[in-house]
N, C-alpha and C positions, 0 to 999 in steps of 0.2 A: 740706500748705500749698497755697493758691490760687495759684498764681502771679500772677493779675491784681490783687492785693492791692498797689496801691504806697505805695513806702517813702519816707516823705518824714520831714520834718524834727519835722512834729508826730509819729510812729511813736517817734522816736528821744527827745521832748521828756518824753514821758509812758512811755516806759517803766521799767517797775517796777526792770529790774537787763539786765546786757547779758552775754549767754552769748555763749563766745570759743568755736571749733571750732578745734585740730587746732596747736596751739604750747605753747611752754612759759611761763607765769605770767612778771608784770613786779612788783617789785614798787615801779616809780617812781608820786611821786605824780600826784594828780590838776591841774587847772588851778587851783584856788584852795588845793594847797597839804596834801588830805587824800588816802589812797588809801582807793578804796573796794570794799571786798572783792566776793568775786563774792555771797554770802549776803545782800549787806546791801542795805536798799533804797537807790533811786533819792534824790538829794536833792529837797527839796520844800521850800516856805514859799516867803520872798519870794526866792529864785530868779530873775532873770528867764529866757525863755524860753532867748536865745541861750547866757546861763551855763550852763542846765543842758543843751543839747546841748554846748557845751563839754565840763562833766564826764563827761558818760558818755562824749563821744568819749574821753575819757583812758584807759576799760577795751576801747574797741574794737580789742584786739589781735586777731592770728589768725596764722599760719604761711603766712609766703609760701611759693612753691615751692623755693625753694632752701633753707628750714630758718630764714631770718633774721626775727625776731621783727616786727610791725608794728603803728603806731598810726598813724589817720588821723583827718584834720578831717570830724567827724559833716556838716559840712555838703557837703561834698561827695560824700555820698551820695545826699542830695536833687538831683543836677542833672537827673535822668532816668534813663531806658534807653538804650540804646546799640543801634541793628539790628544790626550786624557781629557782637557778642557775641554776643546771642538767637540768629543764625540759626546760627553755629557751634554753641554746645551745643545747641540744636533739632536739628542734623543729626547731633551725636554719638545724641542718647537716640535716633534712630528707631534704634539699633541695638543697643540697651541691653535692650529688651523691657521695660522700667518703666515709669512715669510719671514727670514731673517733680514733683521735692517742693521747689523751690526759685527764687529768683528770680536775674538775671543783669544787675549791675548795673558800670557803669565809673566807677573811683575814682582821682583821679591821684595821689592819697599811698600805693598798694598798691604795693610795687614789682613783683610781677611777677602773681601770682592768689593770691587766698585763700578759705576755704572758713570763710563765719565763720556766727550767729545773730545772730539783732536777737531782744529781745521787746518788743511791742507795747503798742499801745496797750487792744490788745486782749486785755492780758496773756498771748499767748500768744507762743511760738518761733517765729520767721520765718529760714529757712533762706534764704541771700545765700552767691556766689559774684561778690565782688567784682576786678575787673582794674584793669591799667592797661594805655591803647590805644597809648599810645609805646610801652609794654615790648614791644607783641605784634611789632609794627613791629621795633623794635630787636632781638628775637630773630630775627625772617627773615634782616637782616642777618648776624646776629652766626655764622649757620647758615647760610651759605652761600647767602640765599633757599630754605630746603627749608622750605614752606610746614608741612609735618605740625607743626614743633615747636613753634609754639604752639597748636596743634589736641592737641596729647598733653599742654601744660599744664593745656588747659580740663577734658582728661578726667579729669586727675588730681583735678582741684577736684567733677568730679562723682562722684566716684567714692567721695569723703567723704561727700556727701549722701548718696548712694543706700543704702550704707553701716550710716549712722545713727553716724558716730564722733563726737560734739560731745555725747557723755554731762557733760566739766564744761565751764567758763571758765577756756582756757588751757591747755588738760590732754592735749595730744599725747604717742602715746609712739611708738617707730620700728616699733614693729609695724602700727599702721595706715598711716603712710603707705608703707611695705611693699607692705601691701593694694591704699590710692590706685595706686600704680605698677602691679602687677601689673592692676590694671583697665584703668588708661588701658593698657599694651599689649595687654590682653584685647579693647579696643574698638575699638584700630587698626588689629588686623589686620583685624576686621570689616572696615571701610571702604575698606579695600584698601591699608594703609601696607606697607611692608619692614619686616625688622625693624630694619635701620641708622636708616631716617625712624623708626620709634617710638622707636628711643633718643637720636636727634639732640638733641634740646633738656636732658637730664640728662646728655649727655656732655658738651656745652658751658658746662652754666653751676651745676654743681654740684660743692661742691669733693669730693675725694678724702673725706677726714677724716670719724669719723662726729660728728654733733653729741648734746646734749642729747634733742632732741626730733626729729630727722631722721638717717637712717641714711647712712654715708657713698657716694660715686657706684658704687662697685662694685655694691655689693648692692642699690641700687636698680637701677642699669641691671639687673642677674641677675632681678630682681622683673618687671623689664618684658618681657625677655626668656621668662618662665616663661608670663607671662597671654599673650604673641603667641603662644607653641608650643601654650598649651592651649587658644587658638581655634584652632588651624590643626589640630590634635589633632583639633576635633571636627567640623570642615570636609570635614575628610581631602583637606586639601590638602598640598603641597609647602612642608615643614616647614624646608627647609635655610637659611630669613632672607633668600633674595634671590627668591623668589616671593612675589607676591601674591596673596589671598585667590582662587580660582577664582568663589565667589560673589560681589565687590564690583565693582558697575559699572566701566566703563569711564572715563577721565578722558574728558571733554571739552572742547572750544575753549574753549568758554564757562569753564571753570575753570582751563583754559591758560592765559587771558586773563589772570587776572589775578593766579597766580603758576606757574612754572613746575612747578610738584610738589602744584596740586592736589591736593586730595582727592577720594575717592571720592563720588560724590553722589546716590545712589540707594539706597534702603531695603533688605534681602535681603525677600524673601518674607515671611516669617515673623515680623516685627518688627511692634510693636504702636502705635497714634500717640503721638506725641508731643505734650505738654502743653505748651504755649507762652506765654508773658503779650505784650501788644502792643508792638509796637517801637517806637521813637521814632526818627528820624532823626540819625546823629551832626553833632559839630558840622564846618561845613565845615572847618576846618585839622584834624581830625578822624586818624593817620596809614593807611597801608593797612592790613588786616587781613583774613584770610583768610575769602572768599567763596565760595558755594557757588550754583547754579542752584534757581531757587521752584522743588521740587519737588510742587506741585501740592497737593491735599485727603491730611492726612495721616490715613490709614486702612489698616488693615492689607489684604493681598492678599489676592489669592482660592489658599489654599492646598494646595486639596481636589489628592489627585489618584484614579487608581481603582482602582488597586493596593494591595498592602503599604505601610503606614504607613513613614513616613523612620526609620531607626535612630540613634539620639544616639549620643555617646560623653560617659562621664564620666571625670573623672580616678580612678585609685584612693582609695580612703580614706590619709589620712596624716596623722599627729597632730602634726608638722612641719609641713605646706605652711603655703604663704601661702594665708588662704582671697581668694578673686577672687569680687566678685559676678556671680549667676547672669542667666540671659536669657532663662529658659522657667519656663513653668508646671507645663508637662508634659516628661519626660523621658525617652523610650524606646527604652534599650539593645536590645531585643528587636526591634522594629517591628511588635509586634503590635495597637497600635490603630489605628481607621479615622482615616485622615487628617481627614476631614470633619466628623468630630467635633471628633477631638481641636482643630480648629482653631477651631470654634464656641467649644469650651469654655474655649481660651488666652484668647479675648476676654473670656470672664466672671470670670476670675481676672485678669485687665488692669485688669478696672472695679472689682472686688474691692480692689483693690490703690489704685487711685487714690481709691475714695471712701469706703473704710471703713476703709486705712492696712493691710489684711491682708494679706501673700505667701503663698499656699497652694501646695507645687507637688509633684505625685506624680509617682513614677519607678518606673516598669517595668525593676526592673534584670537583667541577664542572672547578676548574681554575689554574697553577701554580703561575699564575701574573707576567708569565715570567721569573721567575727562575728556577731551575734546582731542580727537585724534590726531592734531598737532599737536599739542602738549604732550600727550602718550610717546608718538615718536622723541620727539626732542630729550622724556623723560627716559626713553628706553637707549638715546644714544648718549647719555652720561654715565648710566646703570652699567651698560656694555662697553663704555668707552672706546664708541666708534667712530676709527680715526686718530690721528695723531694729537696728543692734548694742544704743542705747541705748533704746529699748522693747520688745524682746523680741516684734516680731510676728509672729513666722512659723512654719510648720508645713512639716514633710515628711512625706509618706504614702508608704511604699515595697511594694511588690508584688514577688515574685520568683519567676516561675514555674517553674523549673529546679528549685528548693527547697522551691516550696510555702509560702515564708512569709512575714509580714505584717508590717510595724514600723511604728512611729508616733515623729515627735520633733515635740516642740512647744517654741516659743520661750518665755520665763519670763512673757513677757505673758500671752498666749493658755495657757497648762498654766493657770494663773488662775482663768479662764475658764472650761475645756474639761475641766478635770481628771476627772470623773463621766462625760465622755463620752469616756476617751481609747480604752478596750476597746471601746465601741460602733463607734467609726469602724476600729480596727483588724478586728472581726469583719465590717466591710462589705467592705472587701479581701481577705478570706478568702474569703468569700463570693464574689466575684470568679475567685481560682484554683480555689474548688472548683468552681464550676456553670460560672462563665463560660467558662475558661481551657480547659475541655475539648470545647468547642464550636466555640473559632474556629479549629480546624485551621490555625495558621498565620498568620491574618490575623482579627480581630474584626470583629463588624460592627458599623453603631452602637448597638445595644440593649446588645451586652457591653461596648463603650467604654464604655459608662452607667456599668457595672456595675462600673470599675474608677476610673473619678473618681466614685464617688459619695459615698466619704467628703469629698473636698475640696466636694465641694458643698454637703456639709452644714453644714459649717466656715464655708463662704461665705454661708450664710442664715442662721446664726448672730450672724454678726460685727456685724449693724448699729446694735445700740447700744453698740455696747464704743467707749471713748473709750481711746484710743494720745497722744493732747495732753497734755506734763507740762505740770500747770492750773498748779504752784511752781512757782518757779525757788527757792524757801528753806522751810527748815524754821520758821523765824518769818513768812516772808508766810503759811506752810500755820495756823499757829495760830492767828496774827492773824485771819484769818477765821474758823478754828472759836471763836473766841472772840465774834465776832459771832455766828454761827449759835447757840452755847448763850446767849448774852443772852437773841436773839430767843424761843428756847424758854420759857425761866425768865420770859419777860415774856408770856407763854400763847398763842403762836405756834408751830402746828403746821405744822411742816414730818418731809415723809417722808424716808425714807432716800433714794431715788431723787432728789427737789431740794434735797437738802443738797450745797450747794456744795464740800465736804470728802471725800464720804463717797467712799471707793474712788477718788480722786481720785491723780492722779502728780505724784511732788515729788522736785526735788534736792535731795539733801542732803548734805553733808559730816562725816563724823569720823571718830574714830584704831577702829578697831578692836580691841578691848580683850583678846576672850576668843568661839575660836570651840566653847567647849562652857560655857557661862553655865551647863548645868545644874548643874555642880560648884561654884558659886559664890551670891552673896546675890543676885543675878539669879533664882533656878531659880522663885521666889514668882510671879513676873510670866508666867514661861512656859504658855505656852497649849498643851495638849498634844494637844491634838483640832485646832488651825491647823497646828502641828508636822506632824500624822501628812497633812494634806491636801497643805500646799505643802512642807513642807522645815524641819531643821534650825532653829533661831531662832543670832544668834550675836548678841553684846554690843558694841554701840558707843558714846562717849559723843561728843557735837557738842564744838563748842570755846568751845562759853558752860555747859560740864556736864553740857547734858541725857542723861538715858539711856533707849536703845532700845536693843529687841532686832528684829533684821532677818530676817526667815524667807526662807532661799534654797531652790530647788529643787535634789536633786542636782548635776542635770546645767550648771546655771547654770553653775559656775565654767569647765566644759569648753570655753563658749560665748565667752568672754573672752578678752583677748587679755595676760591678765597674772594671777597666783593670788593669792588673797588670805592676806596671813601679819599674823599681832599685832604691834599695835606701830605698825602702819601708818595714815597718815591715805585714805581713798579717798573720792571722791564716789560716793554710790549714786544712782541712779533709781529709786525705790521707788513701789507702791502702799499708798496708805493703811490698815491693819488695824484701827489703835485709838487713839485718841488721850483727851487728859485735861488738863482745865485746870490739875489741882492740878502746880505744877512740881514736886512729890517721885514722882508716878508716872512708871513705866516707860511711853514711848511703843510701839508697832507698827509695824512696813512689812514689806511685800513689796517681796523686790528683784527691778527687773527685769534690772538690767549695775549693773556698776559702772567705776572708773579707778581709779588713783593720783593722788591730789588735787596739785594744781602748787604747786611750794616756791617 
């Protein structure tokens, strides 16, 4: 998403349906009386303008921070931007190594932040990280003035985005915001918090008790605690919760100023800029909220040094953890590539990443841990959650020279994609430890660097007409337009697959999950056994107006999810388009790329 794209009231007037990120389903009605599901479209006819931001504001829920469900007046999303907010999360992502995919907007019916979608006018998902600026306020107080706790709530809200958790409407489960917590402490210690200030603001205002859609305060404070020790893990700092980061600037006056427990306000090294939308002035009765010093043109550092390359540290593989999102492109346990590269190349998988929606990121590991270096990848890109959870975009390319061997895991998007080329790009990292690996004595220079991201490069030059935007938000808005496009054909209008507005196109969709071996069933007629053998498995779902599709998963999909798919169940998919048919008795097609548990 653009961040400079603002959200005003006609955004919210003309959108098609309103996706919820990160709570659990209401199911009160709307302002005039009807609810309107998340599938169904936007009302329309004589509507006037203000009624129909009214009703959609009625499905504008989202998950505050504390777990409690939230509706706000649509129009109060139109008042503006807010500077205190932008420049806070502006100052969290310079440590994040992403871009931003979201805007950062102040709400006063949120009670505390939430982490919601708008779609547009432009039919597509706009990812909003909506506050409220008393709450930020009323948390300093309520915290003893420890400025970090509303700095660890902002994190937690970006940390959904970044994420990609907003796969339905309404449809949190305790496993992501797990994830959100372990981030926002993953982030703070970056910036130089303790780990008491990182868990400050979920000790005070989160009850014990687990809820529905939020897990209770123990086990998130535990979750925050996990991502502080596995930045400081890889910092290789002083891990015992009462040092701070060795790398996070120093506080200063200017941040003393204006609360006492500032935060950190300086980028580390190795952080890549931050995407920012323009700020607007708050209003003057506006309350404080935690400011930081212009840190100047944001661009990464000059990283180079002339030595052995810096050595990472990863966490072990563990099909348990919380995965915490990652902060590198490159990963090297070893330190065997040239800093100067490797640092050129971070930047090319930054811009990768912000303008084509791709995370590419290769790791030079010292270990498999005994697995099978596709497993290791695959394990290492749930760990890192690389990629978007609900589009499936990311790739891990792992090198192990200790072992001699090469893995590839690719996200459900991208395997799509890339599946003809997944041996190519693993024989380019071979190719790596055999020729290269025996040359850099120790340290590579930059030709062998080349020689070890060259698969992610390829990936990278790849990617730029691959479309990651789910163009639905419903299985009826997705036919409702193939149904114009077959008009248009039948009325002797050529259109190619490539401007067919449907064609390989991403659509949420909802339904029960019927039957995950259709083959054994009056389904097996529809199955495609040559799509089967390319992406995965087909399995039987019917929507809940009937229809039937069969959904092709890849293996490793389910492993990638944060919950298993069993019969019986209703889930929203993110799917790619395979096949579709006017006649309503044929079996429809998707590729899935995530899925949830659909909100009751």
């Amino acid at each position: 998403m653009n961040p400079n794209i603002p959200l005003t009231r006609t955004l919210l007037c003309s959108a098609l349906a309103v996706a919820l990120a990160a709570c659990g389903g209401s199911d009160d009605a709307a302002a005039g009386g009807q609810s309107l599901a998340a599938n169904s479209p936007a009302p329309t006819g004589g509507m006037s303008e203000a009624a129909m931001v009214d009703e959609l504001a009625s499905q504008l829920q989202a998950c505050s921070y504390d777990g409690s469900p939230v509706k706000v007046d649509a129009h109060g999303m139109a008042a503006g931007r807010d500077g205190a907010g932008q420049q806070v999360v502006a100052e969290i992502m310079k440590y994040t190594g992403l871009p931003q995919n979201f805007d950062v907007l102040p709400h006063p019916q949120v009670p505390n932040a939430a982490a919601v979608i708008l779609v547009g006018d432009d039919k597509l998902p706009h990812r909003v990280i909506a506050y409220n600026e008393r709450f930020m306020a009323d948390v300093q107080k309520a915290t003893a003035n420890n400025n970090w706790a509303p700095v660890s709530i902002m994190a937690h809200e970006v940390g959904h985005h970044l994420s990609g958790h907003t796969i339905q409407p309404g449809g949190s489960q305790p496993p992501t915001e797990l994830e959100a917590d372990k981030f926002s402490g993953y982030v703070l210690y970056k910036m130089g918090a303790l780990l008491a200030d990182a868990q400050k603001a979920m000790n005070t205002l989160v009850p014990e008790a687990d809820g529905p859609t939020h897990p209770g305060r123990g086990k998130r404070v535990a979750a925050i605690a996990e991502g502080w020790e596995q930045a400081c893990a890889q910092q290789g700092g002083d891990c015992s919760g009462t040092v701070p980061s060795p790398n996070a600037p120093k506080r200063t006056p200017a941040a003393d100023s204006v609360a006492q427990n500032a935060p950190a306000t300086s980028a580390p090294a190795t952080t890549a800029p931050a995407t920012t939308a323009p700020a607007t002035s708050a209003p003057a009765d506006a309350p404080a909220f935690p400011t930081f010093p212009t840190m100047g043109e944001d661009k990464p550092a000059d990283t180079s040094v002339a030595a052995k390359g810096p050595v990472d540290v990863l966490p072990a593989p563990d099909a348990n953890a919380i995965p915490a999102k990652f902060g590198k492109f490159v990963i090297d346990e070893v330190g065997l590539l040239d800093a100067t590269t490797r640092a050129a190349f971070e930047k090319r998988m930054y811009e990768t990443a912000e303008q084509h929606q791709v995370e590419i990121v290769t790791i030079i590991a010292k270990s498999l841990h005994g697995m099978s270096a596709d497993d290791y990848a695959y394990a290492m890109m749930r760990q890192l959650r690389v990629g978007k959870l609900d589009v499936g975009n990311g790739a891990v390319l792992v090198a192990v020279p200790s072992e001699g061997q090469a893995g590839v895991a690719m996200g459900p998007g991208v395997m799509l994609e890339m599946r003809d080329y997944v041996d190519l790009e693993k024989d380019r990292l071979k190719g790596f430890l055999e020729i290269g690996v025996p040359y850099c004595k120790g340290a590579c220079n930059d030709a062998q660097t080349e020689m070890a991201l060259g698969a992610a490069e390829h990936i990278a030059q790849d990617v730029s007409h691959w479309d990651f935007q789910i163009r639905y938000q419903s299985l009826g808005e997705l036919m409702a337009k193939f149904e114009e496009v077959s008009n248009a054909r039948m009325n002797g209008t050529d259109i190619e697959p490539e401007q067919d507005p449907t064609w390989r196109k991403i659509t949420r969709i909802e339904g029960k999950l019927v039957s995950r071996n259709p083959a054994a069933g009056e389904q097996s007629k529809w199955i495609n056994d040559t799509h089967a053998e390319m992406v995965g498995a087909p399995m039987h779902v019917v929507t809940p107006d009937g229809r039937n599709l069969l959904v092709y998963a890849h293996p490793h999909t389910e492993a990638l999810m944060t919950s298993k798919l069993e019969e019986g169940k209703s889930y929203v998919f993110i799917t790619r388009e395979a096949s579709l048919s006017q006649n309503p008795e044929d079996t429809l097609s998707f590729d899935v790329l995530s899925y949830d548990l659909a909100a009751k």
